[in-house]
Steps between C-alpha positions, in 0.01 A plus 500: 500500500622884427570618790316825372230303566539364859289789659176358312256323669508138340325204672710190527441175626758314769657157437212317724217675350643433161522125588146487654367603157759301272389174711142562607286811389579519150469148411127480673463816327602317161314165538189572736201406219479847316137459514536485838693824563280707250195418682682604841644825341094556378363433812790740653420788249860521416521797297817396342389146378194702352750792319624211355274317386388758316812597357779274607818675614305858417544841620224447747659200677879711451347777691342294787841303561692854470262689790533169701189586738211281463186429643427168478715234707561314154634762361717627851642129420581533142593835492653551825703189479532385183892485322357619174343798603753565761703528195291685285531816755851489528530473110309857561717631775822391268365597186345830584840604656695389218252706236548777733891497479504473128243850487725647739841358264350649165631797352146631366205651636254456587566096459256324272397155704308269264316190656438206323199302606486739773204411717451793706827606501558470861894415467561764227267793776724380805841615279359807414447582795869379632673684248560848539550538089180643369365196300177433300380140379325368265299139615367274249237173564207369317270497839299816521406381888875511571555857377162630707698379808827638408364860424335551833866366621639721325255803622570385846876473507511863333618351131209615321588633150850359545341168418342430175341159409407302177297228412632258270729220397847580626645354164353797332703760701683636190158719457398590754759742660572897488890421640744265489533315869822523716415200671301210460294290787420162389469322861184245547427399151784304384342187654214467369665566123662219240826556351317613197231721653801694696730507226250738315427733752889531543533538142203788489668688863894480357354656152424816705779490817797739370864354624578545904131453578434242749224191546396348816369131497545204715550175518276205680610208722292217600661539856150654653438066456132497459483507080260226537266643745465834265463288152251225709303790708519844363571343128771736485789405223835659553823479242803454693832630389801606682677776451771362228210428285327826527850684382553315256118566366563825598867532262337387183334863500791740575511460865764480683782628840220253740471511874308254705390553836287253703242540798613310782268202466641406167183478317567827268787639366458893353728536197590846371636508135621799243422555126898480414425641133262750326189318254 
């Protein structure tokens, strides 16, 4: 870890409580009857089973796991406890610091952030307000619902009109924008996109990055142990690939200079990489 980072707030887990849930909770987790466990999270009104359900690994279910404060006792469980989303909000503490170290590193201003299946844009807001570089971003997503949350985040955080969002295919972001970007947040949608389906929208976001500008993306582990319980309970399909294989992905479309950093529980790694040559 950088020490830079040591004065964040990540949450770890100790050598016993990592063995408890290598040898007992996350293989009941994985092979209790998944028809079982649905019924139990129904019964429980677990509002993360239901975000994602209705849209497996969504914004919804991100921002739920991010705030960490739930209601319901299933949820307190899951939530509270849980590796993966335990590692989902340090991937935001790490990533939102990093983002706000590259505004504050670049040489023009006001910075132009562009977010790539952004959600709400919760990571890209928390840099913006870090950095003490003016900055402006641009946050792109095909759900409508996600953007309705993020501008009244936005309004409440004190970002409004330093925030604009679009609605529509990230792949198509050679259209869509006023200004090139300085820096480029891609973190949370890697895993849930083929080889093929990323290579395109790093094709279309290298096509308008001019040289020294800098994307953020990370990398997945199946450390967090409970792959099965997500695919059997939440039906919720992630790609795996470490952070070799994203770099060299990454390479075939002028990026290059990489820096990996992980969050302590190993699950993500953030990767920073530059445009090393003009289109």
């Amino acid at each position: 870890m950088n020490p830079a980072m040591d004065d964040l707030q990540f949450e770890r887990l100790g050598p016993v409580r990592r063995m408890v849930k290598k040898v007992i909770l996350n293989p009941a987790a994985n092979y209790v009857p998944a028809g079982l466990v649905k019924a139990l999270l129904r019964f429980g009104k677990s509002e993360l089973a239901a975000a994602n359900w209705k849209d497996p690994g969504g914004w919804r279910s991100m921002v739920i796991s991010y705030n960490g404060k739930c209601r319901q006792i299933a949820d307190k469980i899951l939530v509270g406890g849980g590796t993966m989303p335990m590692a989902l909000r340090n991937r935001r503490r790490l990533a939102g610091r990093i983002i706000a170290e590259l505004i504050e590193s670049s040489a023009r201003q006001p910075v132009h952030v562009l977010g790539l299946g952004a959600g709400p844009g919760r990571i890209i807001m928390d840099a913006m307000l870090r950095a003490k570089n003016p900055s402006v971003a641009t946050l792109v997503d095909i759900s409508a619902e996600a953007f309705e949350f993020g501008r009244q985040a936005a309004i409440d955080e004190g970002l409004d009109g330093r925030v604009r969002f679009i609605q529509a295919d990230v792949r198509d972001v050679g259209s869509m924008l006023e200004n090139p970007p300085d820096l480029v947040k891609m973190i949370g949608i890697c895993e849930y996109l083929s080889d093929e389906q990323l290579s395109s929208i790093l094709s279309a976001v290298s096509g308008v990055m001019p040289a020294g500008s800098a994307i953020v993306m990370n990398s997945l582990s199946p450390e967090h142990g409970t792959d099965r319980f997500f695919r059997r309970v939440f039906g919720l399909h992630m790609l795996y690939r470490d952070g070799e294989q994203l770099q060299s992905l990454m390479s075939k479309y002028g990026f290059g200079h990489f820096t990996v950093q992980a969050e302590p529980l190993g699950v993500y790694h953030v990767i920073v990489g530059r445009k090393v040559k003009d289109n």
